[in-house]
Structures are given as structure tokens and as C-alpha cells.
N, C-alpha and C positions, 0 to 999 in steps of 0.2 A: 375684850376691852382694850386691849394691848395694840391688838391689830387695828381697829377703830379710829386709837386715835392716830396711829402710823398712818393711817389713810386719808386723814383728814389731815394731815403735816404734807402729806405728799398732794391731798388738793390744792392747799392753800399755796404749797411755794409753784404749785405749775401757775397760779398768778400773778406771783411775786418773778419769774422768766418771762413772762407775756407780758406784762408792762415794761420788765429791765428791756426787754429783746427791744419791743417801739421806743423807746429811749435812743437806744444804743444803733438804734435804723436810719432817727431822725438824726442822731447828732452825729452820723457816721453819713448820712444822704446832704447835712448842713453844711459840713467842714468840706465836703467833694465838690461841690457847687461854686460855694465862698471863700474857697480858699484860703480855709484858715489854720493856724498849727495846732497840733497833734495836742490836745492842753489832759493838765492830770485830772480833771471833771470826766473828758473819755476814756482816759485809764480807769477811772475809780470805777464808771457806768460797767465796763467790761469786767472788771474783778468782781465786782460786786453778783454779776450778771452769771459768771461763772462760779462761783460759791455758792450761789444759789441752784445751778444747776449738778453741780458737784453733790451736793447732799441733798437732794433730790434724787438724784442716784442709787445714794445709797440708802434710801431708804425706800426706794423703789425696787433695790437687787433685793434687801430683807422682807418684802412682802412677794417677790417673783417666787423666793424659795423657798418662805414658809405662809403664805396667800392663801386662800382656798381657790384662787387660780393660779397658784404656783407650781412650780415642779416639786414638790412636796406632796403636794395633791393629786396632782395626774401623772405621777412617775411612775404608777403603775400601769398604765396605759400606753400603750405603743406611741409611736411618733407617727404611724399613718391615723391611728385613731385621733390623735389628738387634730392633726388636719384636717382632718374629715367633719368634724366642731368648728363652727366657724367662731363661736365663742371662745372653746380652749385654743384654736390660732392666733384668736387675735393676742389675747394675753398673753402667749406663751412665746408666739414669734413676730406677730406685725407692732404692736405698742412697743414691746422690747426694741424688740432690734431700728425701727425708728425712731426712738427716744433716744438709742445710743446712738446710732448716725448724726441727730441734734446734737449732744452734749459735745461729741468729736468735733464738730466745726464750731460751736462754743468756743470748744477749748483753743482750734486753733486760730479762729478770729482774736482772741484776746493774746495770745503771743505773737501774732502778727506785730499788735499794738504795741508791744515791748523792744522790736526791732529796729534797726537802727538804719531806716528808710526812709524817701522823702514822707512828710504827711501827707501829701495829696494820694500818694500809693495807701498808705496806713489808713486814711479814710474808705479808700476804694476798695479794699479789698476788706476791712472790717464791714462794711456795709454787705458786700456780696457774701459772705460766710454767714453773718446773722441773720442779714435776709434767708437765705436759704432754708438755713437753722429752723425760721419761725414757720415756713413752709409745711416743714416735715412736721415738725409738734402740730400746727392745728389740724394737719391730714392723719395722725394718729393719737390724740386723746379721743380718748371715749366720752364726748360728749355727752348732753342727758339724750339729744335730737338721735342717737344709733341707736338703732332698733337692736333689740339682747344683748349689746354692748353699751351701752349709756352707763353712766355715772350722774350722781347729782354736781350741780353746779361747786358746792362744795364741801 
């Protein structure tokens, strides 16, 4: 029951990241364009945008390590076995470790924001880190459309 609804907290905020990310694309692709200043509406998009991904995390490490595709589950099975499963790979090393590569340029697009740079740079370069960012999450959620790897929409 536990794990359930942790799963369903970790669906809902990967949509509560995918609209902040298009947020924080458009108003980070507006301001590059339009040249306009750096305003606290794009600080807040990005904090917000990050806290959201930030506990997402963590509640995404608490189901990696006690999941029934966590390392809790398959820690008795080798690391070639687990590779060899393209289902325990995906959960154990592709979702992971591209969610974390997300979160990392998350984190560092929004400190970007915080630096004492022109805005035309702070736009360009918050744009290109989140862009990125949105890249790798839609190339590693388990979709419902992956085949033994899908999830429900939410």
C-alpha cells in the first residue's frame, strides 16, 4: 500500500517537471529572443521546477532501494544478471542513472539563474541545461507505449 501510493507521488510530480521544464523552456527561449531581464516569475519557475525534481528523487531513491525493482529485490542477483534483463536494466541503471543526469542540470540551470550574469547569458544558458534536461526524462520514463517497461500514464 505504501509503495503504491509512493508510486503514484512519483507519477504525478514526473508531470508536475514536464510542464515546469515547458515553462521554464518557453520563458527561458522568450527572454533569449526578447531581450528581456532576468525577472523573479523565472527564478520562481526554476525553484519551483527544482523542488519538484528534488523530491522526486527522493522518492524515487526510496522505491530504487526498496521497489520490487530495486536493489533490495534484485541484490541478490549479479550485476551481469541484472543486464542481461532488459527490464531489471532499465530500472536499475537506464531510468536511474537518466533521471539523475536530469535532475543534475536541473539543479545546475537554476543556479545559473542565481548568478550574477548578464540576462541574456542567464536566459541562454537556463534554456539550454533544461532543454537538455527535458530531453533525457522523455528518452527515459517508462512510458505506458514500452513494451515490459511501461507504466501507467499515472
Amino acid at each position: 500500500m505504501f509503495y503504491n501510493g509512493l508510486l503514484v507521488l512519483h507519477s504525478l510530480l514526473r508531470w508536475v517537471i514536464l510542464i515546469l521544464l515547458l515553462v521554464a523552456i518557453v520563458k527561458s527561449y522568450s527572454g533569449m529572443t526578447a531581450v528581456k531581464p532576468f525577472s523573479e516569475g523565472d527564478k520562481k519557475v526554476g525553484l519551483f521546477l527544482m523542488i519538484s525534481a528534488h523530491t522526486t528523487l527522493l522518492v524515487g531513491l526510496y522505491l530504487w532501494f526498496f521497489g520490487p525493482w530495486g536493489v533490495a529485490s534484485i541484490g541478490n542477483l549479479g550485476f551481469g544478471e541484472v543486464m542481461k534483463d532488459r527490464v531489471l536494466r532499465y530500472y536499475a541503471v537506464e531510468h536511474t542513472t537518466g533521471m539523475l543526469i536530469a535532475i543534475v542540470l536541473i539543479t545546475i540551470g537554476r543556479g545559473v539563474a542565481k548568478k550574477r550574469i548578464p540576462d541574456a547569458a542567464k536566459y541562454k544558458r537556463t534554456f539550454w541545461f533544461f532543454l537538455i534536461a527535458l530531453v533525457i526524462i522523455l528518452a527515459t520514463v517508462p512510458w505506458p507505449f514500452r513494451a515490459g517497461i511501461g507504466r501507467p500514464w499515472l
